[in-house]
N, C-alpha and C positions, 0 to 999 in steps of 0.2 A: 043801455044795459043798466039793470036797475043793480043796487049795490047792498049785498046783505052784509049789516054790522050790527053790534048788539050799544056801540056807543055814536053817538053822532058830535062829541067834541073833543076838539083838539085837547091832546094831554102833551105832557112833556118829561125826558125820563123816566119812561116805562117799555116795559116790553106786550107788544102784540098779538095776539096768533092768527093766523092765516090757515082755513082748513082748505083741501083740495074738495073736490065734486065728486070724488072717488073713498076722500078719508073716511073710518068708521063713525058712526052715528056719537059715539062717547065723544071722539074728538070733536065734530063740527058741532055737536050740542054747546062746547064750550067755547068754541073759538069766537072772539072777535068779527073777524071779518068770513063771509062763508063763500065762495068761489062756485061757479056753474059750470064747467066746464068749456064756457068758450070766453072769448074776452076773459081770462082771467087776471089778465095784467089792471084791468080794474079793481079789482077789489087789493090787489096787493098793492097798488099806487092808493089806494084810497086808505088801507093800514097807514103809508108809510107820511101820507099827508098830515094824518092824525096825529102823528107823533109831537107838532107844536116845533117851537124854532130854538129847543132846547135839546131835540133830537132825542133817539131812543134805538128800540131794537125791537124790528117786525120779526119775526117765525114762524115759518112755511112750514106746515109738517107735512108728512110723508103724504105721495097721492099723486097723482098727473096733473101739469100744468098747462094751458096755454095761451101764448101770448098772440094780440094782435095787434099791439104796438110797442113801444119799448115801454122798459120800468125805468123810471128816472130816480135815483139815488141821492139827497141832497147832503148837505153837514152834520155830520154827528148824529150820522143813521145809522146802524149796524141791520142790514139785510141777510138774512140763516134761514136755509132750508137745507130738513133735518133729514135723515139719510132714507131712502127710499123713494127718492121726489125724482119723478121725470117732466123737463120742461120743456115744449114744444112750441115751434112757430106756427100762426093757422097759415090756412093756405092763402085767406083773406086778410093779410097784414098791412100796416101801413110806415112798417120799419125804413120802405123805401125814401118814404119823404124826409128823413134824414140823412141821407145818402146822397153824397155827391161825386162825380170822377174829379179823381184824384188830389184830392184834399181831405187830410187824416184829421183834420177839427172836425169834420163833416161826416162820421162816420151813421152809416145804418147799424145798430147795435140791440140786442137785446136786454140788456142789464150795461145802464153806463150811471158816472154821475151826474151832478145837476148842470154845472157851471162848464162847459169843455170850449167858450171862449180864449184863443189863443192867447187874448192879451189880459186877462184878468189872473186865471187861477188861482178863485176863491176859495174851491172845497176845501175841506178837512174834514179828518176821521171819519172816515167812510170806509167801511166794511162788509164786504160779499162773501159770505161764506156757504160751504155746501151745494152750489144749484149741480145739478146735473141735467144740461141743457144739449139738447137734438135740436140743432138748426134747422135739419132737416135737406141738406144741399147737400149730398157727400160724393161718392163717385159716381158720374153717367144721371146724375140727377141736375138740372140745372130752369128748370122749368118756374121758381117760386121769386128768383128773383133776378133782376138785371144784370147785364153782363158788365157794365162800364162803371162798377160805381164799388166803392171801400164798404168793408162787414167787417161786423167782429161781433163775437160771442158776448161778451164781458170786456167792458175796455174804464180805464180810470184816467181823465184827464185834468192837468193841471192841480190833481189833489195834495195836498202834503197830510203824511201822516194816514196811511189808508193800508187796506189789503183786501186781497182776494186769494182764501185759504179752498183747501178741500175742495174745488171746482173742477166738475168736468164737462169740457166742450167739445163737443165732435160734429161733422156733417157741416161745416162752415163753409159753402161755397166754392168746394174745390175744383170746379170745372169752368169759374171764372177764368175771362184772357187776364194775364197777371198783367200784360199790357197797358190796357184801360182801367182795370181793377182787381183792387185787392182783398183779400178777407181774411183775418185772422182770428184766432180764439182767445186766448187773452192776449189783454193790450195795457200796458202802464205807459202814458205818454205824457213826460213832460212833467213828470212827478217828483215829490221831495220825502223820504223814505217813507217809498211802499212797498209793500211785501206780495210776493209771490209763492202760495207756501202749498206744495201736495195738490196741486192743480196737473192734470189732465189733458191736450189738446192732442184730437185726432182727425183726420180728412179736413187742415183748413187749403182756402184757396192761394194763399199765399205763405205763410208761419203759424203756427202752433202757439208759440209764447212768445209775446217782444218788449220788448221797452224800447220807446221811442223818446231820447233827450230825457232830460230831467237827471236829478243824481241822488245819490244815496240809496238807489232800490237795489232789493235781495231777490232771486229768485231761485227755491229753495226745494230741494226733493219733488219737483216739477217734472214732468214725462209728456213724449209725443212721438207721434208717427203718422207715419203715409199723410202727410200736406205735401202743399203742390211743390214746393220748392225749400224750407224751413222747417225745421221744428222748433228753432229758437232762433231771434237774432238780439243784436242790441244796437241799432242805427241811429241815423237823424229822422227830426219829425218833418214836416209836410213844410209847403212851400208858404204857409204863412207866417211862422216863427221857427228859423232853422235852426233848431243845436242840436249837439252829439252827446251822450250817456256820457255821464264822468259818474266815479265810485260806485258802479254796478257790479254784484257777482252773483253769479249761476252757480248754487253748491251740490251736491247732489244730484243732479238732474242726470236723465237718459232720454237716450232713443234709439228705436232700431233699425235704420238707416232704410227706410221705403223713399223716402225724398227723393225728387229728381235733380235736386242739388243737394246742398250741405246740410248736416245735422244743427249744426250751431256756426254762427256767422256773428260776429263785430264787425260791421259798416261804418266807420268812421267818414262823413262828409266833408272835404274842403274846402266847398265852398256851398252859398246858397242862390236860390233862383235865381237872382241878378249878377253872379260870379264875382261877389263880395267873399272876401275869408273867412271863414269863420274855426271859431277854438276846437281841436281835435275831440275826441272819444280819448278819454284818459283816467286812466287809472281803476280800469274794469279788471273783475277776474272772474275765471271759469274755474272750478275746483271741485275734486273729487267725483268729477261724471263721469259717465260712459254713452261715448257714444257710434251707434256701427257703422254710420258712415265717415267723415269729416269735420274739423272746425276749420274755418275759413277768419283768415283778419283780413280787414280788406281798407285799401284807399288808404287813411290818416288817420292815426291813432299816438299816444304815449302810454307808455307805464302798466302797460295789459301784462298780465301773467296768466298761465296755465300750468297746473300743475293738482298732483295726486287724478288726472284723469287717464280713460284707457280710450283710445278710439286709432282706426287705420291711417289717417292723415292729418295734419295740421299742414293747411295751406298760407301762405304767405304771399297779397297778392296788393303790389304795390299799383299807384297807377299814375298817372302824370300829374304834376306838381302837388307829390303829397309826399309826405315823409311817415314811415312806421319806424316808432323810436321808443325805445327802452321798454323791448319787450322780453318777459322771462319764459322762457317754455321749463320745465325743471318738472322731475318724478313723477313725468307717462309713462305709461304701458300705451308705445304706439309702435306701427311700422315706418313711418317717412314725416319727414318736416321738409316741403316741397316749397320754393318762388315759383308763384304761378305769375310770371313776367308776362303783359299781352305786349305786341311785336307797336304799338304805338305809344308803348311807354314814353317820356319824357320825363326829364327835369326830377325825376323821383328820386325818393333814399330811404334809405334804413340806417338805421345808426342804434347803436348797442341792443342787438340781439344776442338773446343767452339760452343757450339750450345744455342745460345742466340734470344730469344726475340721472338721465330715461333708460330707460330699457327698451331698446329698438327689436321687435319679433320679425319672425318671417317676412319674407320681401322679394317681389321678383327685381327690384330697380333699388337705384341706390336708395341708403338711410335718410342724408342729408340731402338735397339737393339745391344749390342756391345758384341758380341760373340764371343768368342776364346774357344771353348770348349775341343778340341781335346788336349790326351795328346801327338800326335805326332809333335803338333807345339810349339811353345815358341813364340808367338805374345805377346810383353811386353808394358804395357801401362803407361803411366807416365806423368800427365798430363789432365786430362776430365776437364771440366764445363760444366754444363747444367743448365742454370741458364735462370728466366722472362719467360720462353714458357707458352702457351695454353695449354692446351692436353683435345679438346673440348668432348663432348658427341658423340658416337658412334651409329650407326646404327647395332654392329653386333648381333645377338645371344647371343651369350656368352662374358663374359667377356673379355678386352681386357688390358693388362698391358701396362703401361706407360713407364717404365725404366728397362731393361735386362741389365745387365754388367754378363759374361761367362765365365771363365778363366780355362785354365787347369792346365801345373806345372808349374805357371808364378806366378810374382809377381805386381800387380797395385798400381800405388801409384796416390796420390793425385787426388780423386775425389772427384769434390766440384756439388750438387744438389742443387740449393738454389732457392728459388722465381717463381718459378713455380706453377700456377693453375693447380689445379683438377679439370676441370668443367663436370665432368659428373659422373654421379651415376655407370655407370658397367665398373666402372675401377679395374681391378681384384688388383692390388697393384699399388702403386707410386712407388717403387723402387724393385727389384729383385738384389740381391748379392748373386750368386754361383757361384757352382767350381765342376768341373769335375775329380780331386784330390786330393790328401790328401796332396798334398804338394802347393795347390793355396792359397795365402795370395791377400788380400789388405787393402793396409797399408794409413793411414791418409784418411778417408770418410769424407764429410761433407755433412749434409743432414740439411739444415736449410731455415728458413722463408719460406716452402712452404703451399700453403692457398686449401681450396675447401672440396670435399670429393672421398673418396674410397669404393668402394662396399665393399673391406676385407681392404686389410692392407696398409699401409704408406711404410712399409720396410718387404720384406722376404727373410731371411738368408737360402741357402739350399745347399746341399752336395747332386748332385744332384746321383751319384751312392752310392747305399748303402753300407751303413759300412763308408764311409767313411765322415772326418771330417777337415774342414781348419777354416784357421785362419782370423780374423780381428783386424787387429792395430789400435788405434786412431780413433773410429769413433765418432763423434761429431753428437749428433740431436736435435737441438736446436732452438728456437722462431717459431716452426711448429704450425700451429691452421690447424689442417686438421679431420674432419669425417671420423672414418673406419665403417665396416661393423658391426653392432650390435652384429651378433656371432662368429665376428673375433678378433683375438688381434690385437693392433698398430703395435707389433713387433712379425712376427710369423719366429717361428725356426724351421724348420720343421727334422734338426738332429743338433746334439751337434758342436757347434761351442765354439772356444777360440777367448773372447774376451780380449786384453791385449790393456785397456784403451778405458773406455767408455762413454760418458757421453749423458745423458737423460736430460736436463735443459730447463726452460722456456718454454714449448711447451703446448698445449692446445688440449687435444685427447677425444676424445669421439671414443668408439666402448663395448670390451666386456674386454679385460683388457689388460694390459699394454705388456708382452710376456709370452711365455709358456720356462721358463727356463732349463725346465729339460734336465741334464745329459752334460750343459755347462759348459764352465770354464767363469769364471771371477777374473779378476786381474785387479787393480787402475779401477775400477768402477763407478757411480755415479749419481744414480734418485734424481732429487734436484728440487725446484723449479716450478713444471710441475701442472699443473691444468689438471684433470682427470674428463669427466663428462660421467654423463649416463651409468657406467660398468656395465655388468652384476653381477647380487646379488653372483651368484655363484664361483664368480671367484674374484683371489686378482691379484695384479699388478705382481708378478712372479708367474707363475703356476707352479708347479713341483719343483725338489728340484735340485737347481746347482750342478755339480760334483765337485768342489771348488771355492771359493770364496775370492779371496784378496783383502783387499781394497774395500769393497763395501759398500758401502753410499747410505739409502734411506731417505729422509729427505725435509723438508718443503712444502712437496707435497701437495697440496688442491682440494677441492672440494670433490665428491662424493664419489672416490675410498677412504680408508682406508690408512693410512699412512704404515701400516706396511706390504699390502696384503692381506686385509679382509675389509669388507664395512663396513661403519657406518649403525648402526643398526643391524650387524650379529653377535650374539655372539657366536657362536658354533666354538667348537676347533677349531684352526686355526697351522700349520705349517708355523715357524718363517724360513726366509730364516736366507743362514749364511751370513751374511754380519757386518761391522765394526760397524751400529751407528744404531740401532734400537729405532722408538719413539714412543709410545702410544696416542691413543689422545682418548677415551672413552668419547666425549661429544655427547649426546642425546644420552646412549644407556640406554635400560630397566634394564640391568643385569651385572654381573661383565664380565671383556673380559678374556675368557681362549684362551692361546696358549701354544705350544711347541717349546723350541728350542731342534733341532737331534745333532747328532755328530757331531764334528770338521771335517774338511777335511785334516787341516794338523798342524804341529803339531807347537805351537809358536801362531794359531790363536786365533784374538780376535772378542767377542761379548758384544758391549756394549749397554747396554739400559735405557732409559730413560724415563720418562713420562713426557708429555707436558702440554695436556690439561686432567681432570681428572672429571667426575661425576659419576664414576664405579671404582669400582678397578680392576686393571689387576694380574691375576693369571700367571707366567711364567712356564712351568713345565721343567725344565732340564731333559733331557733323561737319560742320564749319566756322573755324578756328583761325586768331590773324597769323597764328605756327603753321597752320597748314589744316588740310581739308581730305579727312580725319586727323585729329590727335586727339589721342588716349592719355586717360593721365588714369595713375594705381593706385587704389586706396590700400593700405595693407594692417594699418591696425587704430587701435581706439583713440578718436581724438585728431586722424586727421578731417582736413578740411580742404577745401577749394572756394573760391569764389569768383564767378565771372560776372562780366556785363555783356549786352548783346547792344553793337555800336552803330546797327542799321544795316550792316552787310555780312556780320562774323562775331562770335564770341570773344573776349578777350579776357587776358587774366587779371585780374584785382589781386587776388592774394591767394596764396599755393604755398600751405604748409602738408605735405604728404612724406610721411616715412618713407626711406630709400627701400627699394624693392629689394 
């Protein structure tokens, strides 16, 4: 193919023009270099040669273009075609000869740079601006090129300092097996800041927009849709030089979720071909997009944020020996933040996840869900906050929970729930804590300042296979003013659980009573403080009788519920739980207040009681007593006390200061 130009020597620092075979006669009278319509990738490789090793700037003007092999982009070229430019693959191309399965140094491309040797990464300042490129592959077409081999539209390898503005690529091989091969529309791999800015990618065979390794790149008010599996991701590169994206962010971008997977994905690798470690994906961020299906973080990553975007899920999907750590989710408009846990998990974690400030919408399933349920994995968590969210009113049928935490025979620590709105009436609980095990702990909860209301409960503790029964350490629930469901408790148990250090303080509940305790353990204990309104008559603040109790404090409690488990106003027998500081408060009742205290659980414990406030006398009946089996002893006015111990067989008296009746 002969090559029409109007100069035959190399210059340097200058700009070119490229006319199409289609441009008007004004234009191709003046251009440079003059294009025929086939092979055109000659004359625009033979502009960009021209340019000399001082680089310059070719421009395409408006007109149909097309290639029959790639344009190669070298140093300090700036490649622009001006708006109106369509550029096409022939059907006789030989794009394939650069094309290899499965190695992304090796891509088939249409517009790449010069140098995409894994181990040099010479370019610089390299600049694509404007192509608007038909690959010509899109749906149900797959006939122009190989099934087994990497495409891309436009790809930048190993350049530092480069971009690809204004690009639009669609038709990239979408009916490649993703298997053997992959195709994407733009491609930044391995790059040191290059920019991504108002690029386009539609029908590719694999993602849309990615950055492969490298750091410092922007990808900025960028859009895609209907590829095979991505519109955007940010992964490791190919099996010849493995790294992960550190200081990448996706600002602005969308999509509108045709993917048969996710809209946007972070792939952080653990390790590379030889199952050598290699350094996470860190310190990427996704900001200000929308997107209509999901983002997905996946495997090994740190320091990823999200935030100011709107999209239905953010998936969370750990895998064996990898860790997602210090990741922020903060100020989406989404519906769910989901653990996508696969059941051959291993040796995995997360460690300081924060999901601060969202606004959760409509949902048929829970808000939160962070599930690790299987006991085949050990997914270990260390680290939660969820803290200032939305979790607004729901359109579904039934009920729909806020907060799932899942665990199998793992251990969680430190999860802080704090500041978070209820705003909708069929929220089936605010928080969910189960275990799939008898051997699942989480240790240090905090569930505090959150505001609104719940259909049923604030907190549900559950073992989720029968029979069996875990543990919670340290759970703090404190300065809550939350509504539950009038015939639910705040705290429903729905099987015996060991609490070892608990505290109930200053919080403000309305529902039907405080928990159903039967058949728990409690050890360092403590309902203090808490304003109780509206409980049902029938019920006291622990239902059922704990299977032991150490260290349990109920005390200064107000409002409507009963201090000790029974309402003001109900005199009828009442069972005392076992707990350290029992108080009486009989003001407004009609009649004297009878209760029982049962056996000890174990042997050293103590029941002390007291009476507070006094316009009835209270009747205590000891079940079994070394006096005898019942003996009653009568509280009658403010100030007295009792104190027993429980000796392995019978209660006994310590100390008995009670007014004479």
């Amino acid at each position: 193919m002969a090559v029409s130009y109007h100069r035959n020597t190399a210059v340097s620092g200058v700009a070119l023009t490229v006319a199409a075979s289609d441009a008007p006669a004004s234009v191709r009278r003046t251009a440079h270099f003059r294009c025929d319509g086939t092979a055109d990738d000659v004359e625009i490789q033979a502009a960009i040669d021209s340019l000399g090793s001082d680089g310059g700037h070719v421009i395409c003007a408006a007109g149909n273009y097309e290639l029959a092999t790639t344009v190669i982009v070298p140093s300090n070229v700036t490649l622009e075609f001006l708006p109106g430019n369509v550029v096409t693959i022939a059907d006789a191309h030989t794009i394939d000869d650069d094309a290899k399965a499965y190695t992304l140094s090796t891509i088939g491309c249409a517009i790449r740079n010069e140098d995409t040797t894994p181990a040099n990464d010479a370019d610089t300042d390299i600049h694509i601006l404007g192509v608007n490129l038909d690959f010509g592959a899109g749906t149900g077409n797959t006939t122009k090129f190989a099934l087994n081999k990497h495409y891309a539209g436009i790809m930048l390898r190993g350049v530092t300092r480069g971009s690809v503005r204004r690009c639009r690529v669609i038709n990239v091989c979408r009916e490649l097996a993703i298997v053997t091969g992959h195709a994407y529309g733009v491609t930044a791999q391995n790059c040191d800041g290059v920019v991504l800015e108002d690029c386009h990618a539609d029908e590719c065979g694999y993602e849309g927009i990615g950055i492969r390794g490298g750091t410092n790149i922007r990808v900025i008010r960028c859009s895609g849709q209907d590829s095979q599996v991505h519109s955007f991701q940010a992964s490791s590169t190919g099996v010849e030089r493995v790294e992960n994206p550190t200081h990448a962010v996706f600002d602005s971008c969308w999509s509108d979720g045709t993917e048969t997977s996710d809209d946007m994905i972070f792939h952080g690798r653990a390790v590379d071909g030889d199952s050598n470690a290699i350094d996470p994906l860190e310190n990427c961020q996704i900001l200000n997009s929308s997107f209509a299906s999901f983002i997905t973080l996946h495997t090994q990553m740190t320091g990823v944020r999200i935030s100011g975007c709107t999209t239905p899920y953010v998936f969370l999907r750990p895998s064996s020996d990898a860790t997602l750590k210090n990741l922020t989710i903060t100020n989406n408009f989404l519906q769910r933040v989901y653990f996508d846990v696969q059941y051959t998990c291993t040796t995995s974690k997360v460690q300081n996840l924060i999901i601060d400030g969202n606004q959760f919408y409509g949902s048929t399933a829970s808000k939160i869900n962070l599930h690790s349920p299987y006991s085949t994995n050990s997914l270990v968590v260390d680290g939660v906050t969820i803290t200032n969210n939305v979790f607004e009113k729901t359109s579904a049928a039934s009920d729909v929970p806020a907060v799932i935490c899942s665990i199998g025979n793992v251990t969680w620590t430190d999860i802080r729930i704090a500041g978070n709105r209820y705003d909708y009436s069929n929220t089936y609980y605010g928080v969910s804590l189960q275990s799939y095990s008898n051997s699942g702990i989480y240790s240090r909860v905090s569930i505090e300042g959150n505001t609104g209301a719940v259909s049923q409960n604030l907190l549900r503790l559950r073992a989720v296979n029968p029979g069996t029964t875990f543990t919670v350490n340290n759970l703090a629930i404190q300065g809550n003013s939350v509504a539950c469901g009038a015939a639910r408790p705040v705290i429903e148990i729905t099987s015996p659980v060991v609490f070892n250090g608990l505290r109930v303080t200053n919080n403000r509940f309305s529902g039907q009573m405080l928990m159903n305790a039967d058949g728990s353990t409690f050890t360092d204990a403590a309902i203090t403080d808490n304003r109780f309104e509206s409980f049902d008559a029938d019920y006291r603040l622990l239902q059922g009788a704990p299977a032991a109790a150490t260290g349990l404090v109920i005390a200064r409690n107000t409002g409507k519920a009963f201090q000790l488990g029974t309402k003001t106003g109900d005199t009828s027998p009442t069972t005392l739980p076992i707990c350290d500081q029992i108080e009486f408060d009989t003001t407004g009742l009609g009649a004297k207040l009878e209760v029982t205290l049962p056996d000890g659980t174990a042997c050293g414990q103590q029941a002390i009681m007291r009476m507070t406030n006094a316009t009835q006398n209270t009747d205590v009946s000891v079940t079994t007593h070394v006096d005898g089996a019942p003996t009653v002893f009568v509280f009658t006015a403010v100030g007295d006390h009792l104190m027993l111990v429980w000796n392995g067989a019978a209660w006994a008296t310590l100390i008995e200061a009670l007014t004479a009746a």
